[in-house]
PDB file of N, CA, C and O in Angstrom:
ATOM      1  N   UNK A   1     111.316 102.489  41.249  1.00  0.00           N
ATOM      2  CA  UNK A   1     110.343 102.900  42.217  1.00  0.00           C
ATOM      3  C   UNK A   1     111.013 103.358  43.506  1.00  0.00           C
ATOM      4  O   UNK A   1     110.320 104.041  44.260  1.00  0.00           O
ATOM      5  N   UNK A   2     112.444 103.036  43.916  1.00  0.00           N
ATOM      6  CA  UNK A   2     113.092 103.385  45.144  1.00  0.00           C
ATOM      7  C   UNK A   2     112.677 105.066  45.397  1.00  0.00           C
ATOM      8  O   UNK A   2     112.277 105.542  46.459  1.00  0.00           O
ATOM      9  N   UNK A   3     112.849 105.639  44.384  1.00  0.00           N
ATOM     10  CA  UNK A   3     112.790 106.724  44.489  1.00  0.00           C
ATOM     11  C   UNK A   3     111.502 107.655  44.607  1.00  0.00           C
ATOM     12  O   UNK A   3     111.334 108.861  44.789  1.00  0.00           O
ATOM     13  N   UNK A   4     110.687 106.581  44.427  1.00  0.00           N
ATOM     14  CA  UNK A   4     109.071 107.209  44.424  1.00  0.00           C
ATOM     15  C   UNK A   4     109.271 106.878  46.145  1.00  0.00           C
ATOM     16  O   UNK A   4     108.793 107.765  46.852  1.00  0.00           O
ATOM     17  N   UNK A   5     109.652 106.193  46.585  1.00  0.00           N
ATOM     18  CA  UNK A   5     109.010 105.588  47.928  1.00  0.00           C
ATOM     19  C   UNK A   5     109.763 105.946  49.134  1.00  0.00           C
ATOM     20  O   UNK A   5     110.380 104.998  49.618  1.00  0.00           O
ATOM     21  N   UNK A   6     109.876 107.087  49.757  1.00  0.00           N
ATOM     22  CA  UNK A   6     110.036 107.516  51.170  1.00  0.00           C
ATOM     23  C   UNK A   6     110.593 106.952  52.289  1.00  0.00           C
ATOM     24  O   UNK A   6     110.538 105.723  52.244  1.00  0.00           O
ATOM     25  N   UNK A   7     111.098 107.384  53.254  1.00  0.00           N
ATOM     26  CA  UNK A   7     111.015 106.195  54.404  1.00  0.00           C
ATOM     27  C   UNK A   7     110.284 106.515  55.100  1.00  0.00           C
ATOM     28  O   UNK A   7     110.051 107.692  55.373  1.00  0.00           O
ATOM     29  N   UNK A   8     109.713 105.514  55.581  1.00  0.00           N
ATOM     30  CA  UNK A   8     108.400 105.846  56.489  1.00  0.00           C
ATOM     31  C   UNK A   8     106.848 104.786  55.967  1.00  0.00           C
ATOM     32  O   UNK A   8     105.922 104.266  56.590  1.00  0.00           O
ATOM     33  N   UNK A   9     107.332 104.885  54.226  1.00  0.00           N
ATOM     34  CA  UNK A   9     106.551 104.340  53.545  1.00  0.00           C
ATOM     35  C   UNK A   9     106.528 102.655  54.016  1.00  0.00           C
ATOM     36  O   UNK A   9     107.430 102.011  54.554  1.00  0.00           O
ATOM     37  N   UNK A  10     105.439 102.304  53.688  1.00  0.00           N
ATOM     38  CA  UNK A  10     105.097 100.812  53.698  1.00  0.00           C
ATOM     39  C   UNK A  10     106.150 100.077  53.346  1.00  0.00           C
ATOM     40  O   UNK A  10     106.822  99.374  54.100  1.00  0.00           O
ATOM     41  N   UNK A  11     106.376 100.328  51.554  1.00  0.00           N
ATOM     42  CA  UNK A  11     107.376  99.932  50.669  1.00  0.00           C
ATOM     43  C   UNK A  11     108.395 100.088  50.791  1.00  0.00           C
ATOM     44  O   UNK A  11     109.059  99.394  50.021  1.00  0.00           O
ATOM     45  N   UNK A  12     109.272 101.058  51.790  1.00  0.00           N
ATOM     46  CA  UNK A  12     110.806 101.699  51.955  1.00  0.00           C
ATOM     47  C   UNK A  12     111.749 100.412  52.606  1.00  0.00           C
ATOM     48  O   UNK A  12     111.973 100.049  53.761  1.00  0.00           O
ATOM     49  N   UNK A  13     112.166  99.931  51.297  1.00  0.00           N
ATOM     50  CA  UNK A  13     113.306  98.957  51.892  1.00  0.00           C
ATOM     51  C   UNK A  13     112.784  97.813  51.456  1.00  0.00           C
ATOM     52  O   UNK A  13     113.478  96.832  51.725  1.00  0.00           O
ATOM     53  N   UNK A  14     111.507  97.541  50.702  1.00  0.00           N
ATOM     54  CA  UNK A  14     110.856  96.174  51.012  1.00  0.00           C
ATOM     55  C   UNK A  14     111.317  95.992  49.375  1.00  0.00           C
ATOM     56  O   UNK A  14     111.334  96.906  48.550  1.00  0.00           O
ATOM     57  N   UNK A  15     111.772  94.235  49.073  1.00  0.00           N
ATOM     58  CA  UNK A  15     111.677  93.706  47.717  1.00  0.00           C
ATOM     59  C   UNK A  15     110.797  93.529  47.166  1.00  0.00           C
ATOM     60  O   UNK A  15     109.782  92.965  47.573  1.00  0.00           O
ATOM     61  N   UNK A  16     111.029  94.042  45.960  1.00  0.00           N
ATOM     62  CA  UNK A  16     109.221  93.535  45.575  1.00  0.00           C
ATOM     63  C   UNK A  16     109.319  93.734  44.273  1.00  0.00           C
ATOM     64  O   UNK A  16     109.998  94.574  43.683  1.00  0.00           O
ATOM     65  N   UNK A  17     108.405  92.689  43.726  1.00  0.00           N
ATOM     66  CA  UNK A  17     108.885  92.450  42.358  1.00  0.00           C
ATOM     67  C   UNK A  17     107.213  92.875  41.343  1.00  0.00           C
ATOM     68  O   UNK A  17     106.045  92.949  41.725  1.00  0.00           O
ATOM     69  N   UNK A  18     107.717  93.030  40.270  1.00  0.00           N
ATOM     70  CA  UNK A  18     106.517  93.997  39.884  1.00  0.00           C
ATOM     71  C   UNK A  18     105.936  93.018  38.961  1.00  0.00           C
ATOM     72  O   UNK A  18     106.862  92.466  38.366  1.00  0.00           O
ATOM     73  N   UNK A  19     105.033  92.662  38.666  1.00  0.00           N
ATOM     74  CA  UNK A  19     104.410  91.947  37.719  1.00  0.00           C
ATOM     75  C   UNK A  19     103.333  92.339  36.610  1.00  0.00           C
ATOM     76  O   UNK A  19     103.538  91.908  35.475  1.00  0.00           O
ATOM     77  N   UNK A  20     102.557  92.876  36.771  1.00  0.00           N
ATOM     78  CA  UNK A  20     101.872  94.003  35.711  1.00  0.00           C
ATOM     79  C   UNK A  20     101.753  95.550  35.851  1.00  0.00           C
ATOM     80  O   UNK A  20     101.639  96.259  36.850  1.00  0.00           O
ATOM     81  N   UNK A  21     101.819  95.851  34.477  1.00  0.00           N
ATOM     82  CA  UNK A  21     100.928  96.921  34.350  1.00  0.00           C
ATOM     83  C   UNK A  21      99.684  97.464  33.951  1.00  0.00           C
ATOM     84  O   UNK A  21      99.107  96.958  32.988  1.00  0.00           O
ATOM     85  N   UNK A  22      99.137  98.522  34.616  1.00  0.00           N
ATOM     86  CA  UNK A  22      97.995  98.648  33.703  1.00  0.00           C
ATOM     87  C   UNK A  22      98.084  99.741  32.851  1.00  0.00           C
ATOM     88  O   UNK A  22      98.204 100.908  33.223  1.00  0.00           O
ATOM     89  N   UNK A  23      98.000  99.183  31.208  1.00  0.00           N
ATOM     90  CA  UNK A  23      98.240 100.397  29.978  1.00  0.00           C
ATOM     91  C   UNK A  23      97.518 101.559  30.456  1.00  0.00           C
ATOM     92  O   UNK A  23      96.415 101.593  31.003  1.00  0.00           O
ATOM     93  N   UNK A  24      98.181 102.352  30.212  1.00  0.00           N
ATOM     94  CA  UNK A  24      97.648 104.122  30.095  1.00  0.00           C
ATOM     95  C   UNK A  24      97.798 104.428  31.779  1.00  0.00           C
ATOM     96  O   UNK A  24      97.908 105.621  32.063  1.00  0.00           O
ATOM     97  N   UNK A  25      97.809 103.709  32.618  1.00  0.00           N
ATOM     98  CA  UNK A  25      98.215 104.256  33.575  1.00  0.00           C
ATOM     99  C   UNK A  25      99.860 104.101  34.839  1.00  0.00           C
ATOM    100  O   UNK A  25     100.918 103.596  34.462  1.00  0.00           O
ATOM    101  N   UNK A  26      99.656 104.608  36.115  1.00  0.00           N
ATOM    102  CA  UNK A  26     100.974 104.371  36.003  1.00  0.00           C
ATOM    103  C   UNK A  26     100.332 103.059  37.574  1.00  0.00           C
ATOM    104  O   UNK A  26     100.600 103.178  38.770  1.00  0.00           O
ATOM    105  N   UNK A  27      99.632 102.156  37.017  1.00  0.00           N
ATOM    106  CA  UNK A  27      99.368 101.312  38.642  1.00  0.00           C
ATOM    107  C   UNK A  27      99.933 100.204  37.690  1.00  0.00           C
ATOM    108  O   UNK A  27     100.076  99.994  36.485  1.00  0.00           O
ATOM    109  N   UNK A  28     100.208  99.530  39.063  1.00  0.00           N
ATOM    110  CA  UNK A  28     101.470  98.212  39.338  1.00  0.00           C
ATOM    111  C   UNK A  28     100.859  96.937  40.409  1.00  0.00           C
ATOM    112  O   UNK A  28     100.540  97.241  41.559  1.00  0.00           O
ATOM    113  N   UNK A  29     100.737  95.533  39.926  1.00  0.00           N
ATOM    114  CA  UNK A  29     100.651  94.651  40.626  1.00  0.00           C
ATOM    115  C   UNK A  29     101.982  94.168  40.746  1.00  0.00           C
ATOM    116  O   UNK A  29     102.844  94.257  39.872  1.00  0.00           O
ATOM    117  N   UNK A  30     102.096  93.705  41.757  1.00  0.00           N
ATOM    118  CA  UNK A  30     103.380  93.719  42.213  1.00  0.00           C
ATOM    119  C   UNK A  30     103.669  92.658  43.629  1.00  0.00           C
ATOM    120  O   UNK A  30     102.741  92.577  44.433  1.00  0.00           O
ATOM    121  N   UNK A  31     104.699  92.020  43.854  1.00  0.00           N
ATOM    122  CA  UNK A  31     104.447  91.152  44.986  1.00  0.00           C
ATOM    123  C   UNK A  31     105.255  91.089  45.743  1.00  0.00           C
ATOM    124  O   UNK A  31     106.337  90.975  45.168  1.00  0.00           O
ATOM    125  N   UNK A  32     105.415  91.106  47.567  1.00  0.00           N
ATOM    126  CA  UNK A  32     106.376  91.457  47.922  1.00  0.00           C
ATOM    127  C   UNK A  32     106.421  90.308  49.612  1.00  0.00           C
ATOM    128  O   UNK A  32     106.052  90.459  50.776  1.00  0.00           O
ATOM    129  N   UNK A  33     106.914  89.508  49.022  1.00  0.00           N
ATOM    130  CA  UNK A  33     107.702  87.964  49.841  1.00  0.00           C
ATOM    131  C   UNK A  33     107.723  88.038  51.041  1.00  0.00           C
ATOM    132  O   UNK A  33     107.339  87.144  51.795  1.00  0.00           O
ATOM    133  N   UNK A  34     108.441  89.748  51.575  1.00  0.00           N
ATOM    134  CA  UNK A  34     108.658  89.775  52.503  1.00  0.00           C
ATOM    135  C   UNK A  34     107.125  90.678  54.217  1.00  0.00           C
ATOM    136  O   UNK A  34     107.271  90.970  55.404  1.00  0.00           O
ATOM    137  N   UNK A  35     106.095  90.720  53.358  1.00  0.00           N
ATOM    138  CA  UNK A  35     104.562  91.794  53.780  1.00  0.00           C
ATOM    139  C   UNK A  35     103.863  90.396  54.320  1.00  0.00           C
ATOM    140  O   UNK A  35     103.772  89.274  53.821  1.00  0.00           O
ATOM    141  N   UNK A  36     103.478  90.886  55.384  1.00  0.00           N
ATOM    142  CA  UNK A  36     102.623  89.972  55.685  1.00  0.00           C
ATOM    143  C   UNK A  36     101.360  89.402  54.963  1.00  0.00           C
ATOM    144  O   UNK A  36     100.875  88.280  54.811  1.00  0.00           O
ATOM    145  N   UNK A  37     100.962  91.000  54.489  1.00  0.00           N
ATOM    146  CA  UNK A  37     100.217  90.732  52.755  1.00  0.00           C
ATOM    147  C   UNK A  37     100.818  90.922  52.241  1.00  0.00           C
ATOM    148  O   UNK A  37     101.097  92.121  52.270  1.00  0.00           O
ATOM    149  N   UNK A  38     101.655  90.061  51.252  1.00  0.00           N
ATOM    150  CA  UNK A  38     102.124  90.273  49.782  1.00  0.00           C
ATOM    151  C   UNK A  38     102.033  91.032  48.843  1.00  0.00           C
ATOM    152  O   UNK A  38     102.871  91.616  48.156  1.00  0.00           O
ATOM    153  N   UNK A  39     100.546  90.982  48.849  1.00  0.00           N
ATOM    154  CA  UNK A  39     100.201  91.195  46.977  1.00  0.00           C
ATOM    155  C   UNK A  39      99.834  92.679  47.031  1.00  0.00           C
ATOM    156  O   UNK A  39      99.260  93.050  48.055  1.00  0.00           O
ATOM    157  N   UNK A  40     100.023  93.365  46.305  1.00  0.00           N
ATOM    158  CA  UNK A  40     100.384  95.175  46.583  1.00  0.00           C
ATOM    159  C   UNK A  40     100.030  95.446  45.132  1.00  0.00           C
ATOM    160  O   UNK A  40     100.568  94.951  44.141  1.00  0.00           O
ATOM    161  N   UNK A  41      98.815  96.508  45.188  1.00  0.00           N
ATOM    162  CA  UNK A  41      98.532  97.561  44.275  1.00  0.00           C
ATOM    163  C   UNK A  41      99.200  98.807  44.069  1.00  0.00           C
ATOM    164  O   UNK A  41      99.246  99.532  45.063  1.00  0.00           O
ATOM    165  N   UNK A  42      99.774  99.270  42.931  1.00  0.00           N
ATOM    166  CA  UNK A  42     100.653 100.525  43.860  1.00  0.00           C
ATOM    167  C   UNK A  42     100.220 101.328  42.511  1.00  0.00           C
ATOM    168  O   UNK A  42     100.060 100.723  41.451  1.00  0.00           O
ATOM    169  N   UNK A  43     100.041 102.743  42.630  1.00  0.00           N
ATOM    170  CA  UNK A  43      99.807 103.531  41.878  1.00  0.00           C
ATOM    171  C   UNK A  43     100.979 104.449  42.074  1.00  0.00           C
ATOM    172  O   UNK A  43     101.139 105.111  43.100  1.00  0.00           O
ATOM    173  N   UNK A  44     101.740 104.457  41.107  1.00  0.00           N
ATOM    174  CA  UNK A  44     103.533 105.662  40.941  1.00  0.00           C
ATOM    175  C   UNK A  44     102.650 106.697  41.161  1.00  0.00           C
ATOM    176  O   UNK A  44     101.439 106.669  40.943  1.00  0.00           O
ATOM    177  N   UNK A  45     103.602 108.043  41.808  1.00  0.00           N
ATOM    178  CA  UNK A  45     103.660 109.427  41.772  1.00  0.00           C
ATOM    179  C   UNK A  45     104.114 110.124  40.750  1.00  0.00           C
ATOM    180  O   UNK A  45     104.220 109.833  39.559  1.00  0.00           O
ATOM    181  N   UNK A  46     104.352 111.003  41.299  1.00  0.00           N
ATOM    182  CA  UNK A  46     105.362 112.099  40.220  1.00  0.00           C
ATOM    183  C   UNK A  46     106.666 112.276  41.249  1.00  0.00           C
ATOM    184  O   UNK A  46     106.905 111.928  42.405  1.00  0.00           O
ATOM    185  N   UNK A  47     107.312 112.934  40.308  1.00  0.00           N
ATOM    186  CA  UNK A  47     108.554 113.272  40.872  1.00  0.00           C
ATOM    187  C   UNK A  47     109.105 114.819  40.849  1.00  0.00           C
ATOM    188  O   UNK A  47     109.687 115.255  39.856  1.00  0.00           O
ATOM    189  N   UNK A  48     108.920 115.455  41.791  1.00  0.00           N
ATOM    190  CA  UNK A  48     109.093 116.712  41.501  1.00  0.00           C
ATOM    191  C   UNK A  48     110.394 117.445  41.399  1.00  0.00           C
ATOM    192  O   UNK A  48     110.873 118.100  42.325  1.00  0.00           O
ATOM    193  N   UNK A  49     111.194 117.224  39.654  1.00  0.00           N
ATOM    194  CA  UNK A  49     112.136 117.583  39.270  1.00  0.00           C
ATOM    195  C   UNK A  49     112.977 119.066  39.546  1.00  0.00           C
ATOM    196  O   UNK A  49     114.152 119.346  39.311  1.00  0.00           O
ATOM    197  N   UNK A  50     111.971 119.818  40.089  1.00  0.00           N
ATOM    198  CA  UNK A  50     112.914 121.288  40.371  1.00  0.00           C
ATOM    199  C   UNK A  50     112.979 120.974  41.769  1.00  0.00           C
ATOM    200  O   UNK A  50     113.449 121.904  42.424  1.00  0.00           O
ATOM    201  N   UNK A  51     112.573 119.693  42.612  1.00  0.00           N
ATOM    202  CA  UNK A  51     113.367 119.891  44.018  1.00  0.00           C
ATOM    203  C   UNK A  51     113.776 118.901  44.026  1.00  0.00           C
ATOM    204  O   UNK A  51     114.213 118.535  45.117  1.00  0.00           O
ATOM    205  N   UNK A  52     113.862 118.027  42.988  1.00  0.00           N
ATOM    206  CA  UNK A  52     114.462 116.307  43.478  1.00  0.00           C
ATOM    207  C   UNK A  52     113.656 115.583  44.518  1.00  0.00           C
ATOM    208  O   UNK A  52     114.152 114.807  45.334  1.00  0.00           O
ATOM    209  N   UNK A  53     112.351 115.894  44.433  1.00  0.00           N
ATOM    210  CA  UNK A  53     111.795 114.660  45.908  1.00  0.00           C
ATOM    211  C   UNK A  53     110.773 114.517  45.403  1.00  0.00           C
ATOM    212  O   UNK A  53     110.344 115.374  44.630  1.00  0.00           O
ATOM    213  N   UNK A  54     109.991 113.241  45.729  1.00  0.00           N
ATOM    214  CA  UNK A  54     108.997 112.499  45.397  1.00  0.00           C
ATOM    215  C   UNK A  54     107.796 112.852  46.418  1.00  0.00           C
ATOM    216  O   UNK A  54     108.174 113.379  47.465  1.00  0.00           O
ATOM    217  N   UNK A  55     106.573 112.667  46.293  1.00  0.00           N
ATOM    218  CA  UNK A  55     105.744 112.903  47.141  1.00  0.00           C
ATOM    219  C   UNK A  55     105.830 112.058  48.646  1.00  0.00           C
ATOM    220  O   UNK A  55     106.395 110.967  48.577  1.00  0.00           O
ATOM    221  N   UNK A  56     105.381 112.423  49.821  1.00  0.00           N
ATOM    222  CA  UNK A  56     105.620 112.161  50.647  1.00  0.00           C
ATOM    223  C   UNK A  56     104.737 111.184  50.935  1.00  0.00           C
ATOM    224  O   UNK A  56     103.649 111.325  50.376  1.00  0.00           O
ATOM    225  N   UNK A  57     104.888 109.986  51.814  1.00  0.00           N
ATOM    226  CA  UNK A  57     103.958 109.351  52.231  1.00  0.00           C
ATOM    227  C   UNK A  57     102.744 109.524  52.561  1.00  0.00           C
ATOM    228  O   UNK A  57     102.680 110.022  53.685  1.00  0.00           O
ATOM    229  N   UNK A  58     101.232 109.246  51.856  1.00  0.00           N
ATOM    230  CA  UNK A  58     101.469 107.793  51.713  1.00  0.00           C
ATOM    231  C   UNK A  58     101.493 107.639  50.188  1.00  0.00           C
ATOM    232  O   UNK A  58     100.950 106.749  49.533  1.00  0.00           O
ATOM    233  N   UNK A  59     102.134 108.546  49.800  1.00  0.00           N
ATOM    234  CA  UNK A  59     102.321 108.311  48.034  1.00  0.00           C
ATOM    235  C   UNK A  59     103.672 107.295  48.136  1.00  0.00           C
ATOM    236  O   UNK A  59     104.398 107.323  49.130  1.00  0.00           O
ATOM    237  N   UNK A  60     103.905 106.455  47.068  1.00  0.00           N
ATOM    238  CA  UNK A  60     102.737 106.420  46.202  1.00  0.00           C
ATOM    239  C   UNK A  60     101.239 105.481  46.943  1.00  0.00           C
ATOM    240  O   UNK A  60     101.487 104.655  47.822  1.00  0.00           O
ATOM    241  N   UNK A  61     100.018 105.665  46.578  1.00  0.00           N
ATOM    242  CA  UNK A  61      99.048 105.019  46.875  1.00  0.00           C
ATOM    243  C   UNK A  61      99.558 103.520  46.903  1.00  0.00           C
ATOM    244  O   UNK A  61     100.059 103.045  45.884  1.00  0.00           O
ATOM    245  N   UNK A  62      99.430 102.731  48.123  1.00  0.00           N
ATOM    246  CA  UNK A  62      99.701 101.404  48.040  1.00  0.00           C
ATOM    247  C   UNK A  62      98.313 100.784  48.510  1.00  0.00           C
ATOM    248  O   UNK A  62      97.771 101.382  49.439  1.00  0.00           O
ATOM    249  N   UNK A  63      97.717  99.759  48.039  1.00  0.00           N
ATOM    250  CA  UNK A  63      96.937  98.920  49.024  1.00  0.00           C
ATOM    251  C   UNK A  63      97.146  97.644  49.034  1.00  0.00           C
ATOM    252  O   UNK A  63      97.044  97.145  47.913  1.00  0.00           O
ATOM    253  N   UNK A  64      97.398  96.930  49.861  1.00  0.00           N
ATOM    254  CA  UNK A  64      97.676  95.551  50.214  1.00  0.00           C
ATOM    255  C   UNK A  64      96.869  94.693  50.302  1.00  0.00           C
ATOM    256  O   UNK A  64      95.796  94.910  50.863  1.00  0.00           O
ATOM    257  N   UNK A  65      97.272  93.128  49.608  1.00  0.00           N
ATOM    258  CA  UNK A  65      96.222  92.430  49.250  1.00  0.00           C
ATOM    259  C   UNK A  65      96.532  90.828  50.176  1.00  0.00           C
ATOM    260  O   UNK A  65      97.733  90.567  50.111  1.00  0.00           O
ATOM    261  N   UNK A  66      96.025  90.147  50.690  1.00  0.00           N
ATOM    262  CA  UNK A  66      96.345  88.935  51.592  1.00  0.00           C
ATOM    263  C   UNK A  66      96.246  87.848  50.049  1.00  0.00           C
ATOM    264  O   UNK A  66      96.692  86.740  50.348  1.00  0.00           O
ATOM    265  N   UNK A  67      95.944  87.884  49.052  1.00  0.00           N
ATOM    266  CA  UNK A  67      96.057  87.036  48.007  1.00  0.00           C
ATOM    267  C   UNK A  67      95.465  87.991  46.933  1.00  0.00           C
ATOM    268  O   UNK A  67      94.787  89.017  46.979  1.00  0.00           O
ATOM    269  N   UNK A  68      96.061  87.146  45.842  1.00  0.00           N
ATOM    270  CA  UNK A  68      95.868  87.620  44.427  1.00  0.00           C
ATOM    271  C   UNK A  68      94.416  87.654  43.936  1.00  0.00           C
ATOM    272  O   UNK A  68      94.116  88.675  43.317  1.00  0.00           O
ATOM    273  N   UNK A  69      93.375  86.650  44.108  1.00  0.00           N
ATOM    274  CA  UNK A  69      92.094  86.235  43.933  1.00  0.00           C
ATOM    275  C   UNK A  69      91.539  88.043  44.676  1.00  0.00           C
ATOM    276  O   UNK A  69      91.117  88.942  43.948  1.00  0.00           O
ATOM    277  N   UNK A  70      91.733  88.203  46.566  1.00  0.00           N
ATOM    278  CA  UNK A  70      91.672  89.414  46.419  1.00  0.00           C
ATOM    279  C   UNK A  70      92.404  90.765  45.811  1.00  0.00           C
ATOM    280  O   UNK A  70      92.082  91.806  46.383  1.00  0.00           O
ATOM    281  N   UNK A  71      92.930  90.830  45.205  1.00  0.00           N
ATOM    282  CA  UNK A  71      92.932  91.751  44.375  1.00  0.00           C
ATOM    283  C   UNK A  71      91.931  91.857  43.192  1.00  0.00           C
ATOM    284  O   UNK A  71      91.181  92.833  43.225  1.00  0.00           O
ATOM    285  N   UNK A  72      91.816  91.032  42.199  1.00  0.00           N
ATOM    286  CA  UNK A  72      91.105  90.734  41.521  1.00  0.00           C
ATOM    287  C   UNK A  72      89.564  91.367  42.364  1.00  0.00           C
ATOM    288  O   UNK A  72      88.812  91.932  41.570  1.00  0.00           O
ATOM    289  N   UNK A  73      89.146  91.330  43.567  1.00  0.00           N
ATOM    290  CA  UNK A  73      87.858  90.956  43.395  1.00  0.00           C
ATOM    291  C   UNK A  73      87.804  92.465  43.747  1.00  0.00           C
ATOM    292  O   UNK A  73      86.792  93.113  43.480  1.00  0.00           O
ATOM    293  N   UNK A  74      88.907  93.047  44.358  1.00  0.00           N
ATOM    294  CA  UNK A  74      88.673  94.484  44.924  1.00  0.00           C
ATOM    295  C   UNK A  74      88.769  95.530  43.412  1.00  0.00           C
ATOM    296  O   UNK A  74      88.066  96.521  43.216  1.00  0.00           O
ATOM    297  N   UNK A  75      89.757  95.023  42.533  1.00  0.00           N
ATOM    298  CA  UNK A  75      89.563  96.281  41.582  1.00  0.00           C
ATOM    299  C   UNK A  75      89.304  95.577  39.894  1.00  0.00           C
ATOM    300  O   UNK A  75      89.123  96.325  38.934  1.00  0.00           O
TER     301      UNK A  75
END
């Protein structure tokens, strides 16, 4: 994902460890120790191979969750 994620981005630089997926698509629960909210929805980009760069912030789509229970209740 380093490479999906920009600087500037939320995610740029941050650890974060990925914990599901959802089949058929490319979104990610994922959790990150160091966010004041942790718990992070992230939907991957593309990568645009004839220029080498990833979409610009705020791709990929992130939304941040203060606990897991909310996530759950938001999607």
């Amino acid at each position: 994902m380093r490479g999906e994620v920009s600087k500037g981005h939320i995610l740029h630089n941050v650890h974060i460890q990925f914990l599901a997926r959802r089949v058929g698509h490319d979104d990610f629960l994922a959790y990150a120790p160091e966010l004041e909210t942790p718990w992070v929805g992230v939907d991957l980009t593309w990568l645009d191979a004839r220029h080498g760069k990833a979409e610009r912030p705020p791709w990929p789509s992130t939304h941040l969750y203060p606990s897991l229970e909310a996530f759950f209740m938001e999607r």
